[in-house]
C-alpha positions as CSV (number, residue, x, y, z in Angstrom):
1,X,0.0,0.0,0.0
2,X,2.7,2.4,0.8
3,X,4.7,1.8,-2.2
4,X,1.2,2.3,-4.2
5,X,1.1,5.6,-2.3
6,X,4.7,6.6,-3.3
7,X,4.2,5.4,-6.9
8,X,1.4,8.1,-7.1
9,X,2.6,10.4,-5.6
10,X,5.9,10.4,-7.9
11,X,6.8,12.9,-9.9
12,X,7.5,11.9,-13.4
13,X,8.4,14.6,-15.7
14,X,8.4,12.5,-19.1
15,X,4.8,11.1,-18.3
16,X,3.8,14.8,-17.3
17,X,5.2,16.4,-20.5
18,X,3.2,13.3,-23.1
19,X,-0.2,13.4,-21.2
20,X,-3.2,15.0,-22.9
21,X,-2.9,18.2,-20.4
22,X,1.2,18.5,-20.2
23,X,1.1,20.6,-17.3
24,X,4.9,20.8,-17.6
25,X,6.0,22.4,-20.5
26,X,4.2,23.9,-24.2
27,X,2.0,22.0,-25.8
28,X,2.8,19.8,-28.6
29,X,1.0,20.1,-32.0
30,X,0.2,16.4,-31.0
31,X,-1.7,17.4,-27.8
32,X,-4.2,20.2,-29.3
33,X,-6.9,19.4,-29.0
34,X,-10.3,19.3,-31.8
35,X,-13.0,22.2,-31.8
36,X,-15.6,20.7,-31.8
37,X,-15.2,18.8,-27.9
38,X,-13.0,22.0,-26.7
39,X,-16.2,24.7,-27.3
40,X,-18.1,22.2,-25.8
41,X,-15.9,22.6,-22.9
42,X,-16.0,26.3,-22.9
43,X,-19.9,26.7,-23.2
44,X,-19.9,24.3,-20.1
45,X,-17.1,26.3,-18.2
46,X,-19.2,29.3,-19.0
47,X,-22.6,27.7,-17.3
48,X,-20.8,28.7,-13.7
49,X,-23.5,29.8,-11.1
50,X,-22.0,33.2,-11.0
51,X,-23.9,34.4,-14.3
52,X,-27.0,33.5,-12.4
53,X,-26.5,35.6,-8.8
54,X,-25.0,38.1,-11.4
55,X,-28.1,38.3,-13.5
56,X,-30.5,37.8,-9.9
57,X,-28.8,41.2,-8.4
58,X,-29.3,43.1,-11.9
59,X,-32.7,42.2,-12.4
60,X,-33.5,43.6,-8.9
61,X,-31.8,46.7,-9.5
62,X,-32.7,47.7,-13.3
63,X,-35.5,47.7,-15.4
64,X,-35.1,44.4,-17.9
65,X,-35.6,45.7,-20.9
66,X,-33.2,47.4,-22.3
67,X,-31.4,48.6,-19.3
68,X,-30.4,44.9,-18.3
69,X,-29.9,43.5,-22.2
70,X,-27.3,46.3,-22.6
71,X,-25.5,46.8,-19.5
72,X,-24.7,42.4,-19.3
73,X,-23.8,42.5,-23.1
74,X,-21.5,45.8,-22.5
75,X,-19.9,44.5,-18.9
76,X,-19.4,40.8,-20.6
77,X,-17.7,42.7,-24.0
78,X,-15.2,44.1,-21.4
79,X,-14.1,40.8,-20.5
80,X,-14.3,39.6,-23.4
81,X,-11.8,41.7,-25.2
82,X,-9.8,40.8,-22.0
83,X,-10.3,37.3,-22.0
84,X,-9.3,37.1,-26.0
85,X,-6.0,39.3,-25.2
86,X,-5.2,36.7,-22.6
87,X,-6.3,33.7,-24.2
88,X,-4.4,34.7,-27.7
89,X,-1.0,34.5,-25.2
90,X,-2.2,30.9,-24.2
91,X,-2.7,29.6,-27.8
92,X,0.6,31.6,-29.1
93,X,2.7,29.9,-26.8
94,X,0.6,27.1,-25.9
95,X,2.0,27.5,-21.7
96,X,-0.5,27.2,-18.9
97,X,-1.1,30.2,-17.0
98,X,1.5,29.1,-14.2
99,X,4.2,28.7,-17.4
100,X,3.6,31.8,-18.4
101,X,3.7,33.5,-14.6
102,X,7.0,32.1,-14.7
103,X,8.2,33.9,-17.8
104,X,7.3,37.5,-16.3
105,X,7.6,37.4,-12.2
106,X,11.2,34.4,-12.2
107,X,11.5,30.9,-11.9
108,X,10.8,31.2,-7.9
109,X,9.1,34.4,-8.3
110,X,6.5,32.1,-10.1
111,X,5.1,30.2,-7.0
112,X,3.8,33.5,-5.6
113,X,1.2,34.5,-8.1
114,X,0.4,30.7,-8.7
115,X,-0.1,29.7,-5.1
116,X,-2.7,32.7,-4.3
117,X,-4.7,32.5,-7.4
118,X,-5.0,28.8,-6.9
119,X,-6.2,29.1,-3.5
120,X,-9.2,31.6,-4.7
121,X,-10.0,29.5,-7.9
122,X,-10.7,26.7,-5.4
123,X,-12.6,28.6,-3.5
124,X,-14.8,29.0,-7.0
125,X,-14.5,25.6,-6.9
126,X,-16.0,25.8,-3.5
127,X,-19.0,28.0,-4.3
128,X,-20.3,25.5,-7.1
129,X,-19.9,22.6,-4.3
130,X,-22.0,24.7,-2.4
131,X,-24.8,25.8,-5.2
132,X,-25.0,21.8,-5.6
133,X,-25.6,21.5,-2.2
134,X,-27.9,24.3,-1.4
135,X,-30.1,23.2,-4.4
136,X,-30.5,19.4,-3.6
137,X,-31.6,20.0,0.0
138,X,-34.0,23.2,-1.4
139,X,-35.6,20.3,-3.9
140,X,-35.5,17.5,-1.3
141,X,-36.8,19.7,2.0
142,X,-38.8,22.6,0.1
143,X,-40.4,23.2,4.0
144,X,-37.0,24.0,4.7
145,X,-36.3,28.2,5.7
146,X,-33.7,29.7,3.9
147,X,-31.6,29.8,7.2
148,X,-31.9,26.5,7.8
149,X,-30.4,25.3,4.5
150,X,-27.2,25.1,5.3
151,X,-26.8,23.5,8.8
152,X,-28.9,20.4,7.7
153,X,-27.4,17.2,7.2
154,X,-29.0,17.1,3.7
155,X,-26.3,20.1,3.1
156,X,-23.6,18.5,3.9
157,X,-23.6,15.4,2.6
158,X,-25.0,16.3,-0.8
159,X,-21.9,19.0,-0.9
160,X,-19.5,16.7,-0.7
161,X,-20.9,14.5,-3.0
162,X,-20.6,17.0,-5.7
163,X,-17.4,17.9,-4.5
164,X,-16.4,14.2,-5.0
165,X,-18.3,14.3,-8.1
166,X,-16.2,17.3,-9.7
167,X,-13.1,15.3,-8.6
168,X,-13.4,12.4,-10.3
169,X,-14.2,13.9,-13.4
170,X,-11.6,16.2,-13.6
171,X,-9.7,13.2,-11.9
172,X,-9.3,12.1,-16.3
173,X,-8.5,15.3,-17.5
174,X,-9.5,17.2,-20.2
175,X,-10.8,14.1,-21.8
176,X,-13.0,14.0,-19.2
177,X,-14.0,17.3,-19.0
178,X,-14.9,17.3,-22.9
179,X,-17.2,13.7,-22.3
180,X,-18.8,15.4,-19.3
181,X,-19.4,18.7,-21.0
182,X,-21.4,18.1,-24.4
183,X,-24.1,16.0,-22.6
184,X,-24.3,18.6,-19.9
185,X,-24.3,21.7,-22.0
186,X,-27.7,20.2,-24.0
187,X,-29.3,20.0,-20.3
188,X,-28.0,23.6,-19.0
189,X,-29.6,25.2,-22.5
190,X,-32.5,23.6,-22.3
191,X,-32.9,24.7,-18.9
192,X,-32.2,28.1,-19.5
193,X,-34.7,28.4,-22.3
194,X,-37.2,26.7,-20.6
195,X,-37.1,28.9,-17.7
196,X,-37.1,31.9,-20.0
197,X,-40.3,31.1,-21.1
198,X,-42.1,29.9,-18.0
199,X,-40.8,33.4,-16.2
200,X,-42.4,35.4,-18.6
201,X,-45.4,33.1,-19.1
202,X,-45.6,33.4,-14.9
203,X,-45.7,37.4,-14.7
204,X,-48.4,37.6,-17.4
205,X,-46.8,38.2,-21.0
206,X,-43.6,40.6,-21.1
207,X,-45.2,43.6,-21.1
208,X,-46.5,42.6,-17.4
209,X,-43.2,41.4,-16.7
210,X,-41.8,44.3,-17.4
211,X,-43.7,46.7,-15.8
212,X,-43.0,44.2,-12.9
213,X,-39.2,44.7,-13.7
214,X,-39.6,48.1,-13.2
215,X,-41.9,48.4,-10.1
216,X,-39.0,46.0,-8.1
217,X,-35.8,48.0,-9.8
218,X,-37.6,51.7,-8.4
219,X,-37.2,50.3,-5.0
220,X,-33.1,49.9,-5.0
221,X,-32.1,51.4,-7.9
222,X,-28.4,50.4,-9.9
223,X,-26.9,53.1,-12.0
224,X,-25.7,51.7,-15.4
225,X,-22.4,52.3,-14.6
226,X,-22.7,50.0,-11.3
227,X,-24.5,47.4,-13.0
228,X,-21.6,47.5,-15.5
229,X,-19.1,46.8,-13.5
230,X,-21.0,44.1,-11.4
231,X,-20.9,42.2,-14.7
232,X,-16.8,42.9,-14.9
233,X,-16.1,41.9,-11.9
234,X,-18.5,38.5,-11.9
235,X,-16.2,36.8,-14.3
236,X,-13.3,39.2,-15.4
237,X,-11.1,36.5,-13.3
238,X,-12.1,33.9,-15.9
239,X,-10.8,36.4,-18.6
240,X,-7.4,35.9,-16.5
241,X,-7.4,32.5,-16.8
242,X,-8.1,31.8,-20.0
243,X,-4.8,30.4,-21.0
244,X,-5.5,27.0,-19.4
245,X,-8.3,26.2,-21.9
246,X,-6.9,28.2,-25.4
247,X,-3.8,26.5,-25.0
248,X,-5.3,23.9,-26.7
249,X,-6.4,25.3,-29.6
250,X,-5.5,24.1,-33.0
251,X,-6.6,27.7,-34.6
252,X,-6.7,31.1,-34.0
253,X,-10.5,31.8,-34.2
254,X,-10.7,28.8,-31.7
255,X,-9.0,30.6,-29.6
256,X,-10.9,33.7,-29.9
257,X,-14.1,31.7,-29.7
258,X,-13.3,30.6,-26.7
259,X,-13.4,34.0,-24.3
260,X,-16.4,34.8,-27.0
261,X,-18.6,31.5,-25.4
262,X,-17.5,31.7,-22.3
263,X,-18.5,35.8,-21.5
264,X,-20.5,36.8,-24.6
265,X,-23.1,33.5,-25.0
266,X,-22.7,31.8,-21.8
267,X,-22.7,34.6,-19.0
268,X,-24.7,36.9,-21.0
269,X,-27.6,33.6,-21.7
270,X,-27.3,33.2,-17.7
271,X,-27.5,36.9,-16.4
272,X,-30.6,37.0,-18.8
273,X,-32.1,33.6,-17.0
274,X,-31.0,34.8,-13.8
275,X,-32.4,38.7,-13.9
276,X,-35.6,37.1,-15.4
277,X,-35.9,34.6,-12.3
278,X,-34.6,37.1,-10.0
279,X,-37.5,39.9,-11.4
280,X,-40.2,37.3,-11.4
281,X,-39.4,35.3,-7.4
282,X,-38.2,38.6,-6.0
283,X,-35.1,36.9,-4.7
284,X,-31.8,37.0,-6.2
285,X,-30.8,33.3,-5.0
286,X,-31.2,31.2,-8.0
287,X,-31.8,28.2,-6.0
288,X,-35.3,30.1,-4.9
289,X,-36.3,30.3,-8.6
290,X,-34.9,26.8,-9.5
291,X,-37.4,25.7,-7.5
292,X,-40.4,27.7,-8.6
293,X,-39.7,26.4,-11.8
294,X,-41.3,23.0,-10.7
295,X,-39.4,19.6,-9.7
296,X,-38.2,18.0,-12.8
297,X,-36.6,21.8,-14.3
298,X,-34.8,22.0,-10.6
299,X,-33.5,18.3,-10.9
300,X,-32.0,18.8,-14.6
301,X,-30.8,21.6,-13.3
302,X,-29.6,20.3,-10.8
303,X,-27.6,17.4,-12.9
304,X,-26.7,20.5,-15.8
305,X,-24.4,21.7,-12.6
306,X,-21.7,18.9,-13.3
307,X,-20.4,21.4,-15.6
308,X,-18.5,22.5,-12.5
309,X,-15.4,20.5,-12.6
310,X,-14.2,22.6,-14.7
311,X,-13.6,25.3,-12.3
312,X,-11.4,22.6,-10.6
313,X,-9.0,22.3,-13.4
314,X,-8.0,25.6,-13.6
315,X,-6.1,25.2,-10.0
316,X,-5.2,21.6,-10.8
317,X,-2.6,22.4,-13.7
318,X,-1.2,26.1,-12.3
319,X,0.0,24.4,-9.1
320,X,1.0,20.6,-10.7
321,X,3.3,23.0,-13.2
322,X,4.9,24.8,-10.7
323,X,5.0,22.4,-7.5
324,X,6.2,19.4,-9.9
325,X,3.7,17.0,-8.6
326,X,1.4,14.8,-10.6
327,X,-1.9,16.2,-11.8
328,X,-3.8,13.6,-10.2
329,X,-2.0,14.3,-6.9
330,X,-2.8,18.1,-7.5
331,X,-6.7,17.3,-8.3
332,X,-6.9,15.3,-4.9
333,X,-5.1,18.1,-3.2
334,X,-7.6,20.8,-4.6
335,X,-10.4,19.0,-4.8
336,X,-10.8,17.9,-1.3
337,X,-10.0,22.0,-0.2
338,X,-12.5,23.0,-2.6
339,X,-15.1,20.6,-1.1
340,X,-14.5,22.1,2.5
341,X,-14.2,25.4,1.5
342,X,-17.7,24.8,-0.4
343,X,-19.1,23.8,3.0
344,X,-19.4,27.4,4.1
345,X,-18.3,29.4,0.9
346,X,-21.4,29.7,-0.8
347,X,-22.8,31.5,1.6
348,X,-21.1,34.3,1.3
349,X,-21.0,34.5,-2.2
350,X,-20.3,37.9,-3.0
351,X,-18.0,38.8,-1.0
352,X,-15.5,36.0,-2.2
353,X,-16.5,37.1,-5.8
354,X,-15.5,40.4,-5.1
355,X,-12.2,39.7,-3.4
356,X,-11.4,37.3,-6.7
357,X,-12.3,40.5,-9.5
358,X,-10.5,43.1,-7.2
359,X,-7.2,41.3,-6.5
360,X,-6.9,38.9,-9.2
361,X,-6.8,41.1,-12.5
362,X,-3.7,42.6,-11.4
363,X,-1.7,39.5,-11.5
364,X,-1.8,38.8,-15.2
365,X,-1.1,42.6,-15.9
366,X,2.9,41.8,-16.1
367,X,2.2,39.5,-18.3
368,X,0.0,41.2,-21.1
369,X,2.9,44.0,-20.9
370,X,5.3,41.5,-21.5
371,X,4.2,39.7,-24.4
372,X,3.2,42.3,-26.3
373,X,5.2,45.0,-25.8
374,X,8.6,43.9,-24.5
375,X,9.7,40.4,-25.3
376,X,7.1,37.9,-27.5
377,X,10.5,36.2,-27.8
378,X,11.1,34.6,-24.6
379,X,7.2,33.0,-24.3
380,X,8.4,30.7,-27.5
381,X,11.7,29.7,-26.7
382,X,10.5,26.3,-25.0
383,X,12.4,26.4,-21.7
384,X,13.3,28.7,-18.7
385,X,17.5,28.8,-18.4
386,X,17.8,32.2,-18.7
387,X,15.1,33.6,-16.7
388,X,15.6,35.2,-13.2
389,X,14.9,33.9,-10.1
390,X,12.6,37.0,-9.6
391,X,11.7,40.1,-11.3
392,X,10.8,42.8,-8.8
393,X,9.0,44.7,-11.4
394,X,6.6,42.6,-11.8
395,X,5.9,41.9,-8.2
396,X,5.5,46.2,-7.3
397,X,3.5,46.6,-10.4
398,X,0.7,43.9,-8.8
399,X,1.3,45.5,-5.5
400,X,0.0,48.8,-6.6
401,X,-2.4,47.8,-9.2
402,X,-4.1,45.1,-6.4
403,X,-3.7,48.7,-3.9
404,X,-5.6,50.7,-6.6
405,X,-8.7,48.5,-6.3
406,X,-9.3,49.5,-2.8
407,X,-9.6,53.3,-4.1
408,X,-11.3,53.2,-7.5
409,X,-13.5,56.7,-8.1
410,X,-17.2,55.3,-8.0
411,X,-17.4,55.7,-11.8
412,X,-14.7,53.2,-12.3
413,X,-14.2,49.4,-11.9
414,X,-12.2,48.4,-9.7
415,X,-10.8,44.8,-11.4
416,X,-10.2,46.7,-14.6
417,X,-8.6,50.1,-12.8
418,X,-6.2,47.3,-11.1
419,X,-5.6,45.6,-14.6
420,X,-4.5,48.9,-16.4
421,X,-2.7,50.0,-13.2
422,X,-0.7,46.9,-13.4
423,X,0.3,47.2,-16.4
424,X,1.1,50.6,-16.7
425,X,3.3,50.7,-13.7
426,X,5.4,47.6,-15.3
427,X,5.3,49.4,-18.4
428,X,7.2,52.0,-17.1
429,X,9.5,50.1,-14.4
430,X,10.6,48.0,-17.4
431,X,11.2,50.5,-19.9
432,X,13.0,53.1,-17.3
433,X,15.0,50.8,-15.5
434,X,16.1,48.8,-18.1
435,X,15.1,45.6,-15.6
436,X,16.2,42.6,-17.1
437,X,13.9,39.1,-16.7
């Protein structure tokens, strides 16, 4: 048994560097992956419960139509054109996101960045362990209060099932992901269209409904501008991270497509569902308007949510790359934090979401600077011998553009005033000071 445990726990570089996911080194030609299966994936890693709470606090703050329609479609551009700047690095140089840190902050400067974005991507993990959870004790104990959701044993146990769940799955890799996805993604859009129409159909035709929208957006108003930049800073972390999926891209308008499913179809399809359900139950919980929706909708919803192992794999391959320990060690490792995290995560929602888009963004800031202004060179030369041990630059620039979130005028965002912060401070530290890298 022990010598099964060591065996696992081994760290083979070789095996690392010719599996599917090569969290080691570049991609391979040979390791791209097809279209078809990786969209798949991307529509599914778009389908996160975070476009629905999004879409639930909107629809309680602005009138639907076109207030709503405009201000998701405009906030989900943003990250969009993020997301494609990001992911177009990824596909370039085919590198993980923890490869590429390692270009722009050192070798050891690397583990910094990686280490603290992995431990907030698995708390995302966390928060979809904990929509799973909240949801099948809502459908199984309907008499249950809202505040007793989460201290029931029904909770708990149906948490870490789906935390075990998105393990195993992402347990196979992207493989698995892909097999996973495509049946999953036919659930979550039926799902979503379905309750499209019965939300409508339940406030009495859409001009009801949106007088209805506007009668419950008077009471706490959202300026455009803040309902802007509550769509930024839902999902401008994925933008961040896009690298671990466009890496395996076999073409450039894959790539692009990519960030364009994820935060123009997916997000923008799920803050519609979620302002519509949020308008219509009065409650910007999606698990209260899962549930109005009628038994069987809340179960295949319910199943639609395996989609969430991909959250998991984002953490999985940043940290196997940089602590040189197998992926299926590192998917153990994350998965079981993600699951306990997801025990009391969910519940505070917002907050973690917020932390993630205000101190996040900053971190890949260096990087965008790097690639496209200073040095494209180095991200395709295949290995790391001449690269520092750290780049200070790159570590002040996050330090001020992670500050500058804290102080953003009320007009602005705060995850894209760190972004452009970030970058503009490393902009100048490595043009001025000539700092080498």
């Amino acid at each position: 048994m022990i010598e099964k445990f060591k065996n696992w726990w081994k760290w083979d570089s070789e095996l690392e560097k010719n599996s599917a996911d090569n969290p080691v080194t570049a991609l391979t030609e040979q390791q791209r992956r097809n279209a078809g299966p990786l969209l798949a994936l991307a529509f599914g890693w778009g389908f996160l419960v975070t476009g629905l709470f999004t879409g639930g606090l909107l629809g309680n703050g602005l009138p639907f139509w076109p207030d709503i329609v405009l201000a998701s479609f405009f906030g989900n551009l943003v990250n969009f054109i993020i997301g494609a700047f990001v992911g177009y690095i990824g596909y370039k140089t085919a590198c993980n996101s923890g490869l590429l840190y390692r270009y722009v902050y050192g070798n050891a400067g690397a583990y910094i960045p990686v280490v603290f974005i992995s431990i907030l991507l698995i708390g995302w993990q966390g928060i979809v362990v904990g929509a799973f959870g909240a949801t099948w004790t809502t459908a199984l104990h309907p008499e249950l209060p809202a505040s007793e959701i989460f201290s029931s044993t029904t909770f708990y146990i149906a948490a870490v099932l789906a935390g075990i769940l998105y393990t195993a799955t992402t347990y196979f890799g992207v493989k698995g992901l892909e097999k996973v996805s495509i049946p999953s993604v036919a659930v979550l859009v039926f799902v979503g269209l379905y309750a499209i129409y019965l939300n409508v159909e339940q406030a009495g035709g859409f001009s009801t409904f949106q007088a209805l929208s506007a009668e419950l957006a008077a009471k706490n108003p959202l300026t455009t501008v803040e309902a802007i930049n509550l769509v930024i800073g839902s999902w401008i972390v994925g933008a961040v991270v896009m690298p671990e999926y466009t890496r395996f891209a076999k073409k450039t308008w894959v790539a692009i497509a990519i960030p364009f499913i994820v935060l123009i179809i997916a997000q923008w399809f799920l803050q519609i569902v979620g302002a519509l359900g949020g308008i219509v139950s009065g409650d910007f919980m999606f698990t209260t308007y899962l549930m109005n929706q009628g038994i069987i909708i809340a179960w295949i919803g319910i199943i639609g949510m395996t989609t969430g192992d991909a959250n998991l794999y984002l953490p999985v391959i940043q940290t196997s790359s940089i602590f040189k320990r197998p992926k299926h060690v590192m998917t153990v490792i994350c998965g079981t934090l993600g699951t306990i995290l997801g025990l009391g995560l969910y519940q505070n929602f917002m907050e973690w979401i917020n932390l993630l888009a205000s101190i996040v963004p900053p971190l890949i800031g260096p990087v965008i600077v790097e690639y496209y202004m200073i040095d494209r060179a180095k991200f395709h030369s295949g290995h790391f011998n001449n690269i520092a041990k750290w780049n200070p630059a790159a570590f002040v620039a996050y330090i001020l553009g992670a500050a500058s979130t804290f102080y953003s005028p009320d007009w602005g965002t705060p995850s894209l005033i760190g972004l452009l912060v970030s970058m503009l401070v490393y902009l100048i530290l490595r043009v001025s000071l000539k700092s080498k890298i």
